[in-house]
LUMDREN-874624 format. One line per 5 residues: number of its first residue (from 1); their letters; for each residue x, y, z negated of C-alpha. Coordinates in steps of 0.2 Angstrom, whole numbers. Example, Ala and Ser with C-alpha at 12.3 -4.5 7.8 and 13.67 -1.06 7.14 Angstrom:
LUMDREN-874624
1 = as = 62:-22:-39; 68:-5:-36
END
This chain:
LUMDREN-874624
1 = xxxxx = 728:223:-811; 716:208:-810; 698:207:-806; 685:201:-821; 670:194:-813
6 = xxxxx = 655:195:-828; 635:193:-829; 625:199:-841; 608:189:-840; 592:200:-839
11 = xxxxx = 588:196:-858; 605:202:-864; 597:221:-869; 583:214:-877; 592:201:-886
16 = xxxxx = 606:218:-892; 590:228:-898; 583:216:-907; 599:214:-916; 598:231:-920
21 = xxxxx = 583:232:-924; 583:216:-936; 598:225:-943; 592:240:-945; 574:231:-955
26 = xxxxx = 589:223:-965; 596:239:-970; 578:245:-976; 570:232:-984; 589:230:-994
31 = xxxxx = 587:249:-999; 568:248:-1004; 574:233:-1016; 588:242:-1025; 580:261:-1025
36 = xxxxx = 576:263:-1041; 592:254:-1049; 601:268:-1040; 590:282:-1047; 591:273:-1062
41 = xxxxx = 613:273:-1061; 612:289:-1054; 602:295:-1069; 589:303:-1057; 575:294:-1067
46 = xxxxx = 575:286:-1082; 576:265:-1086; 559:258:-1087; 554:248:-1102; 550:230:-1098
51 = xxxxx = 535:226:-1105; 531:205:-1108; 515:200:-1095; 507:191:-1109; 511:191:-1126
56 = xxxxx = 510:175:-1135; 493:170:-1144; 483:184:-1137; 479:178:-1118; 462:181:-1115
61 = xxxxx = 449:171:-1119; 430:168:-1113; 415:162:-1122; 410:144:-1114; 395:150:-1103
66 = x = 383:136:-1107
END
């Protein structure tokens, strides 16, 4: 059997929980973008309609203030 000689610097277990960590903040932002398309394909709620931001011809307008 032979000897393994290892370090493990000091910031080794902060540099493995922030890995976690990011990966885990991964996982979540991932899930929060994609929820309701998985209500949606899981029939749990029904599609929204998209609805144009401005339709055209009809954006707001303001009397000249003069």
């Amino acid at each position: 059997m032979s000897t393994v000689f290892a370090y493990l610097d000091v910031t080794t277990g902060s540099q493995i929980a922030a890995m976690i960590a990011g990966g885990f903040a991964a996982i979540v932002v991932t899930m929060k973008l994609y929820w309701n398309r998985l209500l949606v394909f899981l029939r749990i709620r029904k599609p929204e309609e998209e609805k144009p931001a401005v339709e055209p011809g009809t954006a707001s307008k303001q009397p000249d203030a003069t």
